[in-house]
N, C-alpha and C positions, 0 to 999 in steps of 0.2 A: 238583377244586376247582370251585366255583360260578365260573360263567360272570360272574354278576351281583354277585358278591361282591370277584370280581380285580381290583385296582390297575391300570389298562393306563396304559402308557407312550404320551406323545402322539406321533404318528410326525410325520417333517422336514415334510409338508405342512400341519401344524397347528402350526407355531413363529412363534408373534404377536410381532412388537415395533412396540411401543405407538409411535407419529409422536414428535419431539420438534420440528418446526418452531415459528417463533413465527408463525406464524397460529394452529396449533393451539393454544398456552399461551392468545393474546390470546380467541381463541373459549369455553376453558374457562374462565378467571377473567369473563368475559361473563356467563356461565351461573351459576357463585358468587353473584356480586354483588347478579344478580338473584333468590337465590335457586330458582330454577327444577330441578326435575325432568327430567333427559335420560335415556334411553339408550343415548344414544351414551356417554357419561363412567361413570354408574351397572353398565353392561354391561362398561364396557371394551371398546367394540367399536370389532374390527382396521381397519375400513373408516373410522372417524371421520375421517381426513384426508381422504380421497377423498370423501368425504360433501358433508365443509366446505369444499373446495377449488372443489365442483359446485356450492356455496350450498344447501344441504340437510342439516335436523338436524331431530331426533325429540327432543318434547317429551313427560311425560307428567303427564297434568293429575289434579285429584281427589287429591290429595297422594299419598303414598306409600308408606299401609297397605295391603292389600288385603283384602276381606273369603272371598277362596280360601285355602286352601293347595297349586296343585299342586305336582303330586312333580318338576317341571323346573325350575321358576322359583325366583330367588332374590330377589325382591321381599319386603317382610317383610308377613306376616299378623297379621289383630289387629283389633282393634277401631282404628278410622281415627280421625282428627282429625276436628273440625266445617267445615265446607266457606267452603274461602277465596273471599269473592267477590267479590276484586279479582284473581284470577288470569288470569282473562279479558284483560283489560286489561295484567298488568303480562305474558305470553307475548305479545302480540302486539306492545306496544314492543319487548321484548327483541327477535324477531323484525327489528323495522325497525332495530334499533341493529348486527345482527349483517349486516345486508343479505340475507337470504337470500332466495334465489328462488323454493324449492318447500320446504314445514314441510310434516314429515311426526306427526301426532299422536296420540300413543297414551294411554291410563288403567288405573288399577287398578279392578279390579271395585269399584260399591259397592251392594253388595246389601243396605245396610242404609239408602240412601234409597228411597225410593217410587218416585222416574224411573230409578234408575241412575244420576243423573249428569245424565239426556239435556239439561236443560236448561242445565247447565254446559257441556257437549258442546259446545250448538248457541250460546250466544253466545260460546263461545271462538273457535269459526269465522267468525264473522261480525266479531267484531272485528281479528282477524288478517287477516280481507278489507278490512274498513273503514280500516286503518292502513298497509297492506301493497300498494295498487293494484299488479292484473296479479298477483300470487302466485299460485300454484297449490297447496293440500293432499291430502293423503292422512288420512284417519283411519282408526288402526286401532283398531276400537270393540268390548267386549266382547258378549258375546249376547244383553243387557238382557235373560234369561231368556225369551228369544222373542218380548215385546211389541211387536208392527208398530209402533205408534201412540209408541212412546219410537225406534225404529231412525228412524221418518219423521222424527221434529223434528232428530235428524244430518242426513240427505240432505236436508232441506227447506234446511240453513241452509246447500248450496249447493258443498261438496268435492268435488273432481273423481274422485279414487278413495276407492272404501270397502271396506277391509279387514276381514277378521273371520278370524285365522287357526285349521285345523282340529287344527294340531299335531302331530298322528300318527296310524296308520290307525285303524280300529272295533277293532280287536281288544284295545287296548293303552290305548285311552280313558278305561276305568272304572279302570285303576290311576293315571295320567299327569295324567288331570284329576280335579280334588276335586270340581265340581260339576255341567262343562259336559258336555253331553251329543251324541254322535257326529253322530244325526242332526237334533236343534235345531241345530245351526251350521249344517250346511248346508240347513235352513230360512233361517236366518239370511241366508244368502249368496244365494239364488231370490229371497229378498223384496227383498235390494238390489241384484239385477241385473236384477229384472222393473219396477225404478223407474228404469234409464236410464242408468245410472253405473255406471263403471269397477269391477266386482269383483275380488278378489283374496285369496289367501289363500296361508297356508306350511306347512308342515310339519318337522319335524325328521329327520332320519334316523339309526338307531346307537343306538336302545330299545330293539330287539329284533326289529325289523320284518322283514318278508320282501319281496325284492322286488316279487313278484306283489301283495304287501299293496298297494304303494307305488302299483303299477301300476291297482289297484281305484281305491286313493286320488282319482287321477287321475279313472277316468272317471266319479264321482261328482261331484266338484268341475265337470268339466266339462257334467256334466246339471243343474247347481244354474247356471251361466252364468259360471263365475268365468272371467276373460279373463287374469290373470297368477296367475300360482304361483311359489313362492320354499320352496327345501329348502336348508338347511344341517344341517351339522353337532350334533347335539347334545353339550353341554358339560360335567360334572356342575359345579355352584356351588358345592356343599359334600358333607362326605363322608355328610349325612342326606338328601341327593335321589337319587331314580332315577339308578343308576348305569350306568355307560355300555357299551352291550353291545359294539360293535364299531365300530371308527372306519373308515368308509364311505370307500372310494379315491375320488382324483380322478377316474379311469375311470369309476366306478361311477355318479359326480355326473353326465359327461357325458353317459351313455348315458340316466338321468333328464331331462336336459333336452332328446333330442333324442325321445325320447317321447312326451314331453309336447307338445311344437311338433304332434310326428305326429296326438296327440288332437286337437289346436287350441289351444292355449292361447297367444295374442298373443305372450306375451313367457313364457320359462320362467329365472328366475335361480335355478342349481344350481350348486353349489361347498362345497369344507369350511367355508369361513368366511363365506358368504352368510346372511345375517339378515333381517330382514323388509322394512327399509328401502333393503336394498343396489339402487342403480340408483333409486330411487322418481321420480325427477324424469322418467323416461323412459316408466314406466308410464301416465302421464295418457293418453297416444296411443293407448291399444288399443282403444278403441270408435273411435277416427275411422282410424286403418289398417284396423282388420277391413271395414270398412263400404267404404273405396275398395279391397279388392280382390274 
């Protein structure tokens, strides 16, 4: 039988049950009300209590077409809405309604405006600074197809990390993503660690990769300047995405993360259920550790 074709059963390390506390319910009908885009809620993801409990939640702006189709993601593709331009504003109240301390913000590609977005990008950051005093962000921003001068006006409006994750290794790229390309990201990723700010990126593991892949992965990422790295799990969404090759031990996680440390990478978060945002309010510190040791 196809490797790639098999049904696999999730083993006991990967058995998710969703929080039911009431912070959690009060934080999700939050996000309802306000109409807002999460992926903490939209993902289902197992960490969302822990997240909320830290004061940190992942918002994702640009509404919620995306003009990709990768074969991992279950975001829906299509032709987007016209861009809402009170979003800005109404994510950053949410933001101070929910008290949080570190918003972590991600988007769907929109390859079908002229900036990408970038200018949504950058007043959404700025207002969640302007409404938010003392907050600290993470953006994770897609590849604006390489354009420095659309990546600047994110980092200009001031987020302490800037994420761009690469996914999975070169080998696996051209089938995995629809349109981003292996080594534009980590272009992507040089041009916003040679501008001063926290880089970071993730990968998924259980597409088909090979360790050593994993291990290139790495010192790649880390000749590009990225300071934190984040591997979990890959997931299948539905039974029409890239299906899941092998579900990667917690062993397996470990010994990635203690590799990665060995590279240099500030902070390494590897685990089954680790996402991109897991831990994010921690990450702001890795340019000012690296620097006092």
């Amino acid at each position: 039988m196809d490797i790639l074709s098999e049904r696999k059963r999730k083993p006991a390390w990967l058995k998710i049950q969703l929080p039911g506390t009431g912070e959690y319910h009060w934080m999700n009908k939050t996000i309802r009300d306000h109409k807002l885009h999460t992926i903490c809620t939209s993902g289902k993801c197992p960490n969302a209590a822990e997240c909320w409990g830290n004061g940190t939640a992942t918002f994702m702006i640009l509404g919620d077409i995306c003009t990709r189709s990768c074969k991992f993601c279950n975001v829906k593709t299509g032709k987007p809405d016209a861009l809402d331009l009170k979003e800005p504003l109404r994510i950053a109240r949410s933001i101070q309604i929910m008290k949080l301390k570190h918003a972590v913000i991600t988007s769907v590609d929109r390859d079908d405006l002229e900036d990408g977005g970038a200018a949504v990008w950058a007043e959404t950051i700025r207002k969640v600074k302007e409404l938010n005093p003392g907050i600290t962000q993470e953006v994770l921003i897609p590849d604006f197809n390489g354009l420095k001068h659309l990546i600047r006006q994110v980092i200009d409006a001031g987020p302490e990390v800037v994420s761009h994750n690469l996914e999975t290794v070169r080998r696996l790229t051209p089938q995995i993503r629809s349109k981003a390309k292996y080594d534009l990201s980590l272009k992507v990723l040089q041009y916003i660690s040679s501008a001063g700010v926290v880089a970071k990126s993730g990968i998924m593991v259980g597409l088909g990769e090979k360790p050593e892949e994993v291990l290139q992965t790495m010192d790649d990422l880390i000749a590009a300047g990225v300071n934190v790295l984040t591997i979990g799990q890959y997931l299948q969404p539905s039974p029409k995405h890239w299906p899941v090759y092998e579900y990667v031990t917690p062993e397996q996680f470990e010994i990635y993360r203690q590799e990665g440390l060995k590279k240099g990478f500030k902070y390494v978060e590897s685990g089954p259920l680790v996402r991109s945002s897991y831990h994010a309010e921690k990450h702001i510190h890795a340019l000012s550790e690296s620097s006092d040791r």
